[in-house]
N, C-alpha and C positions, 0 to 999 in steps of 0.2 A: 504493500500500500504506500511505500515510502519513495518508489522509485517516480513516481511522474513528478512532486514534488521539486526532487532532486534532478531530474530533467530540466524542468522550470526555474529553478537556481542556474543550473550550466546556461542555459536560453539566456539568462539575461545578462551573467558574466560576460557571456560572449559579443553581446548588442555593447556591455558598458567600453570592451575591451576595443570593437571596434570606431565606437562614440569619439574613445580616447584618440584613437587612431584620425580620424577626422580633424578631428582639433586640432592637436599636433600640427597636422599636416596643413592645415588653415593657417593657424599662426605662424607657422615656417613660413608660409607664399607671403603672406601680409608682410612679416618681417623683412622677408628677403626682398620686397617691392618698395620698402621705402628707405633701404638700404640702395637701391635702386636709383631710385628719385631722388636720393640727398647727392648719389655719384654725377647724376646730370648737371644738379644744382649747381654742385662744387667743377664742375668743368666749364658748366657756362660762365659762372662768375671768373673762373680762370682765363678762360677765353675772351672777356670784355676785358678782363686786366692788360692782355697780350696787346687785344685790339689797341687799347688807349696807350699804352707804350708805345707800337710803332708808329701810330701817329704822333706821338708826341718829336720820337724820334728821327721823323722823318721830317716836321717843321722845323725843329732845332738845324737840321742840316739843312734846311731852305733858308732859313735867317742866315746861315753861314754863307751861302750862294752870293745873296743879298749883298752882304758886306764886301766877298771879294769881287764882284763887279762892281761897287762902289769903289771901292781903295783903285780898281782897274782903270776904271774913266778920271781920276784924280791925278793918274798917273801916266797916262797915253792918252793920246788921242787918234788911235788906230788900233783898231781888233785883227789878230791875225792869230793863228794855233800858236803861235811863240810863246802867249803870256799864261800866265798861272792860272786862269779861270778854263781853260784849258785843258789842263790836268785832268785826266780820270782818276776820281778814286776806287782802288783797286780794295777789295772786300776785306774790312779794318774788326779785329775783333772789339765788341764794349765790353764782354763779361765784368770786367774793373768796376765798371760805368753802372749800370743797369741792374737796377734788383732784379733778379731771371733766377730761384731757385724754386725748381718744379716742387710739387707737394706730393706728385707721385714717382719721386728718386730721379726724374729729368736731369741728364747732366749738363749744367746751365752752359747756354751758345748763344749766343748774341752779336751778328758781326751787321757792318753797315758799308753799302757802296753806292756809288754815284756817279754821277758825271755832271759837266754843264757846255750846252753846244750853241751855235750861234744858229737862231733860227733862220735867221736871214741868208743862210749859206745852201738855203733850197729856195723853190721856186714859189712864192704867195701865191695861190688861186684866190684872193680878193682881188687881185689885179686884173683877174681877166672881166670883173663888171660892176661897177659901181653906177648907182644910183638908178640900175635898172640900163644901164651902158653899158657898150659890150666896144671893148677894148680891142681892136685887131691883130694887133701888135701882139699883146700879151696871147692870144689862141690861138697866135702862132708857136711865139714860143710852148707855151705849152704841148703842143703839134710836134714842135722836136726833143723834146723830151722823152713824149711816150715812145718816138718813132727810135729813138737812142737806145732805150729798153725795150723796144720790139713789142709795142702795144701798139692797140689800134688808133692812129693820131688824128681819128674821128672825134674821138670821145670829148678833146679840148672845145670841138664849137658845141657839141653837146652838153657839157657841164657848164659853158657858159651863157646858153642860154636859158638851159632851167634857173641860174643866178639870176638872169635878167628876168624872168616870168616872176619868180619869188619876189623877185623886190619890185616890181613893176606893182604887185598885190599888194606889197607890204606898204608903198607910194598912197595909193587910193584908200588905205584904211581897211580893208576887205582882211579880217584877220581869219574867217572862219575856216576851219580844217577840210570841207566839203561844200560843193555846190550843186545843185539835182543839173542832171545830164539829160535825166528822162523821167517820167512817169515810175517811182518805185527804185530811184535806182539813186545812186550818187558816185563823182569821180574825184579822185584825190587831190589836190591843189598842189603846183611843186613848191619844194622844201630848198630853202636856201641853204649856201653849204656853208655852215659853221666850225666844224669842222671836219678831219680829214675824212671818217668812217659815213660822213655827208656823201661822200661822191657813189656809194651805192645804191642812192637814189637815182643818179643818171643813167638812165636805157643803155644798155651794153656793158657798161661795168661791173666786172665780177670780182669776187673775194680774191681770186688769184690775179687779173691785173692789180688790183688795189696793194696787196703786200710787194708787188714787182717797184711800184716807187712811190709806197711808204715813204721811203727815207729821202725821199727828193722836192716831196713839198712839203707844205704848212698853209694853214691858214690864220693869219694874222688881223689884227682891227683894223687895220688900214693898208694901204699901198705902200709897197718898199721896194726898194732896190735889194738888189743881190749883193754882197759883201763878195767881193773879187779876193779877198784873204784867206776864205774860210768855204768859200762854196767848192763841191767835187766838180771832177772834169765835164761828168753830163749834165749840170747844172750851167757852166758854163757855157758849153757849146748850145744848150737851149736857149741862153738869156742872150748872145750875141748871133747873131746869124748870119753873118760871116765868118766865126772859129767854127770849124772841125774838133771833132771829138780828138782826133790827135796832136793837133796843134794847142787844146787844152789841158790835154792831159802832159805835153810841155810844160806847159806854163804852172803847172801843180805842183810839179817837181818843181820847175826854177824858183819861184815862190818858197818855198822850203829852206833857203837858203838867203833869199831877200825880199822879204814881205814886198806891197807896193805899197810906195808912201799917200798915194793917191789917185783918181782917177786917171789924172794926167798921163800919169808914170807908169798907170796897166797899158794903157795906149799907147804909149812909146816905145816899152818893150814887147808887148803883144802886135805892133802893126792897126790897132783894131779900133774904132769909135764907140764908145755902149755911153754916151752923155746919158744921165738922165735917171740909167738902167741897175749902174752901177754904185758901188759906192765901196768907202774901207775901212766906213763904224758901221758898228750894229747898235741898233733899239730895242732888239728883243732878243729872248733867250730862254733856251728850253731848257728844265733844270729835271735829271732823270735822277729816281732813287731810288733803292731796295734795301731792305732792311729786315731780317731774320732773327726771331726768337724762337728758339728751341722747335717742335713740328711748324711754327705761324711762319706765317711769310708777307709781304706788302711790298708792291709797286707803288713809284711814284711819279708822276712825270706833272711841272710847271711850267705857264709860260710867265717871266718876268720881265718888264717891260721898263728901259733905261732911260731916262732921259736928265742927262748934264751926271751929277750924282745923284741921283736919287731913285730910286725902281719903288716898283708897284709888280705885287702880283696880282695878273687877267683872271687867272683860273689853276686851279690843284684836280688834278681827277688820279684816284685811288684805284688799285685793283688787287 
C-alpha cells in the first residue's frame, strides 16, 4: 500500500530536480547576457574614446600645417617642393604622447602620418565655368589632360556644361532637387561639381576614369593658376598647349635643381607663354592625415586656404 505513495514522492523529486534545472539554466543565459551587454557597453564607450583621440589628433596636426605654411609665406615668397611644408611625414610613433592603454591587454600603438601638397599643382575644374560661363580655354585644357591619361577628352565639355546648367539654376533661384518632365514622372536637375567625386555625375564618367586623374585635379573656391613649381609633367602639358608631355617632363627635372623664380623665368627657360595661366605661389593646400590607434584607424584630408600669412580652413572630411 506504501509503494504508489513512494512513486508520488520520486514524481515530484524529479519535477523539483528538473525545476532546479530550468533555473539554473535561466539565470546562467540572463547572467551570461548582460555580461554580454556590459562587453558592448564597454567597447562602444572604448571606441568613442579612440574616435575623439584621432580627431583630436589629427586637428593638432592640422594647427601644425597651419603654422608651417604661415612661418613658409613669412619667409618666401615662392612655393616650390624645396621648402619644408613639403616634407612628408613619414609614420611617427605617439605611444609617449597618447593615453592608448587597451583595457583588454591591447599592446598600446599609436603612430601619426601626413603630408601637405600644393593644390594648385593640378588642374581646378572651377575654371572650366563660372557664373554659369563656360571657359574654352580651360575645356580645352582639361581635353589634354584626360587625353594625357588616355580618357575620353569628351568628358571636359561634358563636365563643363552640366557646371554651366547647375549654376545657370543656381543664377534664377530654382533650388528645387526635381522638376515634373511628364504626367507622374520627375527628372533630376544637374548637380554642380563641388567636389572631385562630383564628376560622377557627368554622363560617361566612370569610377575607373575618375581614380585615372584623381590626383591631377581639385576643385577649389575660385579660379587659379597652376603653380609651374609644384604641378606634375601632365598637369603641365595640359595647362600650356604648346608643351609636350616631354618637353614637360624636362622641365620637372630641371626645376629640381632650380625652382622658377617666376613667371617670366618659366618662359624663358621653357620657350613657352602661359600669362595669366601660371603662377609660382600657391593659395591653397591640401593637408592629408592618418593617424592609428591600436585596431582604429582615421583619414584625413584638408583644404587650407593662404593668403599673405594667414590660412583658413574650406573644409576637413574624415574617413
Amino acid at each position: 500500500m506504501k509503494a504508489r505513495p513512494l512513486l508520488g514522492l520520486r514524481r515530484q523529486r524529479g519535477v523539483a530536480v528538473v525545476t532546479a534545472l530550468l533555473l539554473t539554466t535561466l539565470a546562467i543565459t540572463i547572467v551570461a547576457s548582460l555580461f554580454w551587454q556590459q562587453q558592448v557597453q564597454v567597447r562602444s564607450i572604448e571606441n568613442q574614446r579612440l574616435q575623439l583621440q584621432k580627431q583630436w589628433i589629427l586637428r593638432g596636426a592640422l594647427d601644425w600645417s597651419r603654422l608651417i605654411l604661415r612661418e613658409d609665406a613669412r619667409h618666401s615668397k615662392v612655393d616650390h617642393l624645396g621648402e619644408p611644408w613639403a616634407v612628408t611625414l613619414a609614420e611617427t610613433r605617439l605611444d609617449q604622447y597618447v593615453e592608448n592603454a587597451g583595457s583588454s591587454g591591447d599592446v598600446p600603438d599609436a603612430a601619426l602620418s601626413g603630408s601637405i601638397t600644393d593644390a594648385q599643382a593640378r588642374l581646378n575644374l572651377t575654371n572650366l565655368c563660372q557664373g554659369g560661363k563656360i571657359n574654352p580655354t580651360e575645356v580645352e585644357a582639361f581635353a589634354r589632360l584626360l587625353t594625357t591619361l588616355k580618357q575620353n577628352p569628351a568628358l571636359a565639355q561634358a563636365t563643363a556644361n552640366l557646371m554651366a546648367s547647375a549654376q545657370a539654376r543656381t543664377a534664377t533661384g530654382d533650388s528645387t532637387a526635381t522638376a515634373p518632365s511628364a504626367v507622374g514622372q520627375s527628372s533630376p536637375q544637374p548637380l554642380n561639381i563641388l567636389q572631385v567625386d562630383d564628376l560622377l555625375a557627368v554622363p560617361g564618367f566612370t569610377p575607373e576614369a575618375l581614380a585615372r586623374i584623381r590626383d591631377f585635379i581639385v576643385v577649389l573656391p575660385k579660379a587659379t593658376p597652376v603653380n609651374v613649381n609644384t604641378a606634375p609633367a601632365e598637369v603641365l602639358a595640359a595647362r600650356i598647349d604648346t608643351l609636350s608631355l616631354s618637353e614637360a617632363t624636362a622641365l620637372v627635372a630641371a626645376r629640381n635643381k632650380a625652382w622658377f623664380t617666376d613667371p617670366s623665368d618659366f618662359a624663358q627657360r621653357s620657350g613657352k607663354s602661359g600669362a595669366g595661366q601660371i603662377a609660382v605661389t600657391t593659395g591653397y593646400f591640401l593637408v592629408n592625415g592618418n593617424v592609428r590607434l591600436n585596431r582604429a584607424a582615421m583619414d584625413m584630408q584638408s583644404l587650407i586656404e593662404r593668403s599673405g600669412t594667414s590660412t583658413k580652413v574650406i573644409w576637413i572630411r574624415e574617413n
